[in-house]
C-alpha positions, 0 to 999 in steps of 0.5 A: 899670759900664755897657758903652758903646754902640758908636762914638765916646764920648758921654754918656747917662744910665744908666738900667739900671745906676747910676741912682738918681735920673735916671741922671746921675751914673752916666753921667758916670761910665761917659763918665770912666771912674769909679766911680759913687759918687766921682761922686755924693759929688763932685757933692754936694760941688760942689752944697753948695760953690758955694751948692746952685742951681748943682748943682742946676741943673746936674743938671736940665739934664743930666737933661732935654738928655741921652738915656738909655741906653734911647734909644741901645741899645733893644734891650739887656736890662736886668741881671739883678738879684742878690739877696745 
């Protein structure tokens, strides 16, 4: 997971470790202290639960109203990439 920016605790959208579409499952789960992956398979259960436009929706409005991890930290570099 990503390291959290100095200060108190608030979300941001990953966007060099744990993205895959927008960075918002990833960030959820860096400010709940969870793995990445139980984040996104909850949030799809949620989505298909509750009749898809509520996930959805919601994963719009966190991509657009949060900021991304390059907006709180700009001077970080980005991790290595590690090819197996």
């Amino acid at each position: 997971m990503a390291d959290a920016p100095a200060g108190p605790k608030r979300y941001y959208r990953t966007t060099r470790s744990d993205s895959r579409i927008a960075g918002v499952c990833g960030g959820l789960a860096v400010y709940f202290n969870m793995d990445p992956t139980l984040v996104r398979i909850l949030w799809v259960i949620l989505t298909l639960v509750t009749g898809l436009l509520p996930g959805i929706v919601g994963y719009v409005i966190f991509w657009v109203a949060a900021p991304s991890e390059d907006t709180l930290n700009p001077q970080a570099q980005p991790p290595a990439k590690v090819f197996r």
